[in-house]
C-alpha positions as CSV (number, residue, x, y, z in Angstrom):
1,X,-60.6,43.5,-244.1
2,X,-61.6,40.2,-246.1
3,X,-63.7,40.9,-249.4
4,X,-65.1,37.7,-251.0
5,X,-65.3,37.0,-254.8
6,X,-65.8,38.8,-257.5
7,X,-69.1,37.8,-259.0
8,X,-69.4,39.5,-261.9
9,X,-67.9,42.5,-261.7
10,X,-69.7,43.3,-258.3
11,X,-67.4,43.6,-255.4
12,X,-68.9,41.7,-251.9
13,X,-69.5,43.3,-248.6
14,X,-66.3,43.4,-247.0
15,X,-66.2,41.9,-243.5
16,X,-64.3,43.8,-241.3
17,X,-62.5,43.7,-237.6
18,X,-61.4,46.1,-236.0
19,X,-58.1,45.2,-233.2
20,X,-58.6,47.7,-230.5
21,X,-56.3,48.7,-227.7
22,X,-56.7,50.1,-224.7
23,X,-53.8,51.7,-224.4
24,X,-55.0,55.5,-223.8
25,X,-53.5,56.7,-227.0
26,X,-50.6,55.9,-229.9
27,X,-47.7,56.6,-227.6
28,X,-48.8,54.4,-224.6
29,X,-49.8,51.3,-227.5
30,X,-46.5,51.8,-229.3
31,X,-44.7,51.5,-226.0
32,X,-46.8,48.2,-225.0
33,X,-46.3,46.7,-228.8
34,X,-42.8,47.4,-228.1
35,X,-41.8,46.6,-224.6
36,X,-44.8,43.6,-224.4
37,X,-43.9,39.9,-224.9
38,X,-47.8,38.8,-225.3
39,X,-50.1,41.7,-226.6
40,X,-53.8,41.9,-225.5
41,X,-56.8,43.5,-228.0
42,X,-60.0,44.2,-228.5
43,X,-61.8,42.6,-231.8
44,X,-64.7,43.8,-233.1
45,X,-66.4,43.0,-236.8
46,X,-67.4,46.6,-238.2
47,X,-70.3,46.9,-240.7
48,X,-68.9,48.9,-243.0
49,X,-69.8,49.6,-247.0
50,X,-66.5,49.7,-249.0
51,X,-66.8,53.3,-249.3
52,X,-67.1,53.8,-245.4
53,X,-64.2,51.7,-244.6
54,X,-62.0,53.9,-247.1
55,X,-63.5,57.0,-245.8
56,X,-61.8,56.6,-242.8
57,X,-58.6,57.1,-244.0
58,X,-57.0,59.9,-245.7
59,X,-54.7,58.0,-247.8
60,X,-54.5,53.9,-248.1
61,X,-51.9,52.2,-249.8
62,X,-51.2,48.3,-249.6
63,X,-48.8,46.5,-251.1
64,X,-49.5,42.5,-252.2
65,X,-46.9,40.4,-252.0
66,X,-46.4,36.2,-252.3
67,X,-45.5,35.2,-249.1
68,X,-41.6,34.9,-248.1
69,X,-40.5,37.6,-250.8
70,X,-39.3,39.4,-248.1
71,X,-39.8,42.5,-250.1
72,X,-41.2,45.1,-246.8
73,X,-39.4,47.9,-246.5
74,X,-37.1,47.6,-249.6
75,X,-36.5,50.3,-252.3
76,X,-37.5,49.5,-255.8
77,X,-36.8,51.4,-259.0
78,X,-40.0,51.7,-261.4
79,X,-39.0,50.7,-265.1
80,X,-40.6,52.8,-267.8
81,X,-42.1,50.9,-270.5
């Protein structure tokens, strides 16, 4: 998903592509992404409102990092303050 500037306070229309396998279900695509040297996928761009894209999930979390932190998959300790 890739949402231009903020303009005001008004979010853009995302643009967003999907990456589709063909797999024939989770278990067959995790053994390909596992087992497979050079992965082959659909892409599609979706036309989706902000509100439809995060419809689609029942929970979304993402975590923004600078790049080379390294900080995936690490426990962290929240501070009170």
């Amino acid at each position: 998903m890739f949402v231009g500037e903020n303009l005001d306070g008004n979010v853009q229309t995302p643009w967003i592509r999907a990456v589709i396998s063909n797999g024939g279900g989770y278990d067959n695509v995790k053994s390909q992404i596992d087992n497979s040297p050079a992965l082959s996928f659909l892409e599609r761009d979706v036309a989706l409102s902000l509100n439809e894209f995060f419809g689609l999930f029942k929970r979304f979390s993402v975590v923004l990092t600078w790049q080379g932190l390294n900080l995936g998959g690490r426990e962290y300790n929240v501070i009170e303050g």
